[in-house]
C-alpha positions in Angstrom: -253.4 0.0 -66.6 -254.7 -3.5 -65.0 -252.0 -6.0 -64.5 -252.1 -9.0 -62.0 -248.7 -11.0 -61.6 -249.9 -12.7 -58.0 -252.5 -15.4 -57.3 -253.8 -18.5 -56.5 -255.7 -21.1 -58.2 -257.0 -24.5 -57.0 -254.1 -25.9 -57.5 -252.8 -24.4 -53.9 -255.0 -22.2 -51.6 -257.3 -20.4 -53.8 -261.0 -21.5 -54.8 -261.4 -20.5 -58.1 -260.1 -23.0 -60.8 -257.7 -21.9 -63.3 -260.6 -21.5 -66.1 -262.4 -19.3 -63.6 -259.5 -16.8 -62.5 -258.4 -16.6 -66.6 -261.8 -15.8 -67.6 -261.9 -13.0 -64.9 -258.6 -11.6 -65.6 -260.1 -11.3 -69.5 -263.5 -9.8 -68.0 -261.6 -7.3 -66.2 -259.1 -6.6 -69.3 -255.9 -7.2 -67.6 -253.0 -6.4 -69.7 -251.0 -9.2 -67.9 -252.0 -12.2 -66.1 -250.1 -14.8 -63.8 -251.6 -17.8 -61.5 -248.3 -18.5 -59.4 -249.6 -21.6 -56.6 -248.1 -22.2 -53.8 -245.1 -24.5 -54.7 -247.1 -25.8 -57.6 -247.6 -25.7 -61.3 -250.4 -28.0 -62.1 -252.2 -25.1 -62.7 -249.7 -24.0 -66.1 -250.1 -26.4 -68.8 -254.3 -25.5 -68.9 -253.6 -21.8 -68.1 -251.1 -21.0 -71.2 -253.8 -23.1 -73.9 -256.7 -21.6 -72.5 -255.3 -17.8 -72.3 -254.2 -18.0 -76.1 -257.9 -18.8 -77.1 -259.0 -16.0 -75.0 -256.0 -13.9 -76.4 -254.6 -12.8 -72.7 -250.6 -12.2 -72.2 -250.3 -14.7 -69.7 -246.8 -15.7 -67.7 -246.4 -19.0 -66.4 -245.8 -18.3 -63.1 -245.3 -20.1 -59.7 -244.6 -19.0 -56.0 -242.1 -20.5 -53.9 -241.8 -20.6 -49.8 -238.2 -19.9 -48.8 -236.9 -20.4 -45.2 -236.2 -17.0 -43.6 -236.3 -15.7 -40.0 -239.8 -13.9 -41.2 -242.2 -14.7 -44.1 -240.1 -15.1 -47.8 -241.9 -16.4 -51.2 -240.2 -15.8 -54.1 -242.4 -15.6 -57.1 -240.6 -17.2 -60.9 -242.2 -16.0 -64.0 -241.9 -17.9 -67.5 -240.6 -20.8 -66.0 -240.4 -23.9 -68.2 -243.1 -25.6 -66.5 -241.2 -29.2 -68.3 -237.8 -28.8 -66.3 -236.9 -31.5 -64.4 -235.2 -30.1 -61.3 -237.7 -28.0 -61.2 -240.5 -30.1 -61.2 -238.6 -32.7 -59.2 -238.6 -30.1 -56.6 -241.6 -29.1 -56.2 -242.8 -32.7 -56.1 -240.8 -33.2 -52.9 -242.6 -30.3 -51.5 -246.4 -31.4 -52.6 -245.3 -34.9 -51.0 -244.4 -33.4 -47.6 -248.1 -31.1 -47.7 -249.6 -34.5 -48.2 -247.8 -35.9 -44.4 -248.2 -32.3 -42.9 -251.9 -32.7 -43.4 -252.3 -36.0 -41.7 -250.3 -34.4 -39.1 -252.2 -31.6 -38.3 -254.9 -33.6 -38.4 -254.1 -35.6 -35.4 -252.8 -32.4 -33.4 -255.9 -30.8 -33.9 -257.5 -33.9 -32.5 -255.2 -33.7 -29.8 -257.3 -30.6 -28.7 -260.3 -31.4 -29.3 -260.8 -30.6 -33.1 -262.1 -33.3 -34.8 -261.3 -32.7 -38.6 -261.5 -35.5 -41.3 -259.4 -35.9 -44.8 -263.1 -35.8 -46.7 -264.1 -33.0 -45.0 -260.6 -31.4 -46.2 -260.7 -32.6 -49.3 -265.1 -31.3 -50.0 -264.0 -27.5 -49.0 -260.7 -27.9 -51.1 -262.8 -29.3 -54.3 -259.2 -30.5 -55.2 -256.4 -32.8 -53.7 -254.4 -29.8 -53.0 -255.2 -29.2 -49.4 -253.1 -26.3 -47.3 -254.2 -24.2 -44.2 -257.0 -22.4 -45.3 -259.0 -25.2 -46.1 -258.4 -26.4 -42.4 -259.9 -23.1 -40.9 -262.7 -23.4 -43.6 -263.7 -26.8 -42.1 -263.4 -25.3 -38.6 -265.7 -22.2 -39.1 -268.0 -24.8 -41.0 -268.5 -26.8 -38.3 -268.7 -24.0 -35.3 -264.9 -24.5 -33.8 -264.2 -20.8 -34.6 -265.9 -18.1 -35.7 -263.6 -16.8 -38.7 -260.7 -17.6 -40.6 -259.2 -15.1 -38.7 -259.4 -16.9 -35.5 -258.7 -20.4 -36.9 -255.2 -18.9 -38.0 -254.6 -16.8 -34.3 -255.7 -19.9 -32.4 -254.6 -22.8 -33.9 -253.2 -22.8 -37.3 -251.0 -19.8 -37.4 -247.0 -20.4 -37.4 -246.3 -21.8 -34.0 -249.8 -22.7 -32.7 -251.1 -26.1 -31.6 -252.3 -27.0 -34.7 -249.7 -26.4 -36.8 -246.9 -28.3 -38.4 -244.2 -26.6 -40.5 -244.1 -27.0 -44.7 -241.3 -28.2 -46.2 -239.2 -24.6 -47.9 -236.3 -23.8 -49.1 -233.4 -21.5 -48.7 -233.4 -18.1 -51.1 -231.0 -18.3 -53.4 -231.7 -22.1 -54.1 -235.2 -20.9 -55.1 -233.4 -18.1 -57.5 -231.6 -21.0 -58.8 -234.1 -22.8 -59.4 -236.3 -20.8 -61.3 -233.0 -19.3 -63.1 -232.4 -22.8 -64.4 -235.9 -23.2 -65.4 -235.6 -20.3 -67.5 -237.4 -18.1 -65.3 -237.2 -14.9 -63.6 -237.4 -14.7 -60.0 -239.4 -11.9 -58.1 -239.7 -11.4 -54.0 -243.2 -11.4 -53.6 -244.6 -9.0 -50.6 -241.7 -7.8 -49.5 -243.7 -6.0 -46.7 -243.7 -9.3 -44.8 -240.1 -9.8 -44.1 -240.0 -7.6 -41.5 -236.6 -6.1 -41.9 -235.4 -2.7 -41.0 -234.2 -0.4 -44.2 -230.9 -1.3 -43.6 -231.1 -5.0 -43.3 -233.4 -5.1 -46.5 -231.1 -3.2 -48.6 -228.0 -5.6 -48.0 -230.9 -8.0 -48.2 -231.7 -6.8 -51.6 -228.3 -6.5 -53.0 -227.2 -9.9 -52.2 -230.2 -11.6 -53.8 -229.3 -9.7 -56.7 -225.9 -10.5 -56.8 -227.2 -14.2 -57.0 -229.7 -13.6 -59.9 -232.6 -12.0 -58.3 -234.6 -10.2 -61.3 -238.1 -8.1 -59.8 -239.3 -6.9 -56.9 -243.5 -6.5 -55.9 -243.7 -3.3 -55.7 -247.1 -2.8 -56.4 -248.9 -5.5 -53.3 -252.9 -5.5 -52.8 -251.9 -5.1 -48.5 -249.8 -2.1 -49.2 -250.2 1.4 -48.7 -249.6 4.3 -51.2 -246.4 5.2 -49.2 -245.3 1.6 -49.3 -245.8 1.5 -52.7 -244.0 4.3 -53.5 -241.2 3.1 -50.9 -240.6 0.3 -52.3 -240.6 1.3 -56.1 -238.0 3.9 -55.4 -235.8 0.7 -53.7 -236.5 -1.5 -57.0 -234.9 1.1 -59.2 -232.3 2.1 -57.0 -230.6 -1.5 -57.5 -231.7 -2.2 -60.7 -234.6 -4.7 -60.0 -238.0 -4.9 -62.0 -241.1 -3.5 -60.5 -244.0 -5.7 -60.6 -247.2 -6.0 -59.0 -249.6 -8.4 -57.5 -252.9 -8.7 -55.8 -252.2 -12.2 -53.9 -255.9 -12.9 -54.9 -257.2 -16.2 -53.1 -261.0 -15.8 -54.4 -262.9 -16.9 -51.0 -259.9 -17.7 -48.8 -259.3 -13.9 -49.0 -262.3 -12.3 -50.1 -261.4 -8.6 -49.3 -258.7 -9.3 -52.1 -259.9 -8.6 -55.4 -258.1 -9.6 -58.9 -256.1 -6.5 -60.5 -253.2 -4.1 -59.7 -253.6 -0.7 -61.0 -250.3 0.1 -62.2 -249.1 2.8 -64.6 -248.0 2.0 -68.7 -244.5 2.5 -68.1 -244.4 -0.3 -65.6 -246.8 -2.6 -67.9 -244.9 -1.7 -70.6 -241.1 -2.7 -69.2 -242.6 -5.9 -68.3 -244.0 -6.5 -71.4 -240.6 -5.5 -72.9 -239.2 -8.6 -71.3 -241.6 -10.8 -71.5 -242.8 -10.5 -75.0 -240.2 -8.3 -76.9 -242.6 -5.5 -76.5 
């Protein structure tokens, strides 16, 4: 079975709008769909109408950055897109990307990178503007030959071009999306870079503090990891869940779709929709 519980719309990083990526996830008959942006759920209110018309199971969804000694998101799912802490914080975060832009703007300039808000804001085709759009505009006009080498040179954490975004600490996101009604997921848990042990405790203290899933099932991931880290998600209790991370264009060896099996589909389904 098809699922896809991980990606991004316009609304963040990706470049397909949320009409496009719905449409898609119906073309390729997944049998769940979530957008989850980047600290952002403009992308929801749109996604829920137009995925009952096209009859999809669709989970609001959302993806939050954490501050951890590596890379942490935490994905919520069925969030209450209305709730006002919620939304209150993720308005803070939006409000810092706008300053972080300007910012890098002027280091970039700094080195001799001349990059304008328009030109931002014509590759975004949105006000949502993050990184990628930065190393779009950069291989557009010849500073670097990839995105690749945008990110290792100057937009990667801790290069000249970067500034910092505004996160948040773990179990403030759990809380978060907990109070919004929501169910919180670590997304790519391949990226935090912990040893087995360390993940473990990891594990079991974020779900002593209302950690719910765990993605399992990650587009970057090998069949062992996979396997690895399905065999962790039972053995405290967490949901499996998978995810592509699709971006459209930012990331295009990324296509939309987990291939997952019907028990894994199903158990979502089960608390999701009563299924």
């Amino acid at each position: 079975m098809l699922i896809d519980m991980h990606s991004h719309s316009t609304f963040s990083d990706g470049t397909y709008t949320p009409q496009q990526l719905i449409e898609m996830a119906v073309e390729k008959k997944l049998e769940i769909y979530s957008i989850t942006d980047h600290d952002n759920i403009g992308a929801q209110e749109f996604a829920i109408n137009f995925s009952k018309e096209k009859k999809l199971n669709y989970v609001t969804g959302v993806e939050i950055s954490c501050e951890f000694s590596s890379m942490l998101d935490i994905l919520g799912y069925r969030i209450d897109i209305k709730n006002i802490k919620l939304n209150k914080v993720l308005n803070e975060i939006q409000d810092f990307r706008e300053n972080r832009n300007v910012y890098m703007i002027e280091k970039l300039k700094k080195i001799g990178i001349e990059i304008s808000m328009n030109e931002l804001k014509q590759v975004a085709g949105s006000k949502i503007i993050g990184r990628p759009h930065f190393a779009r505009v950069m291989v557009n006009k010849n500073y670097v030959k990839s995105f690749e080498e945008a990110f290792e040179k100057y937009l990667g954490d801790g290069k000249p071009g970067n500034v910092p975004k505004k996160k948040i600490k773990p179990l403030e996101a759990i809380e978060l999306i907990r109070n919004a009604g929501g169910y919180p997921v670590i997304a790519h848990p391949r990226y935090l870079n912990l040893n087995k042990d360390r993940f473990e405790q990891f594990l079991k203290e974020m779900k002593k503090n209302g950690l719910w899933g765990l993605e399992t099932y990650y587009s970057k991931n090998t069949v062992s990891e996979n396997k690895y880290y399905y065999e962790i998600a039972k053995k405290y209790e967490l949901i499996p869940t998978a995810g592509s991370d699709f971006h459209g264009l930012n990331k295009p060896d990324i296509k939309i779709g987990m291939e997952v099996t019907e028990e894994i589909t199903n158990n979502i389904k089960k608390y999701f929709w009563g299924e």
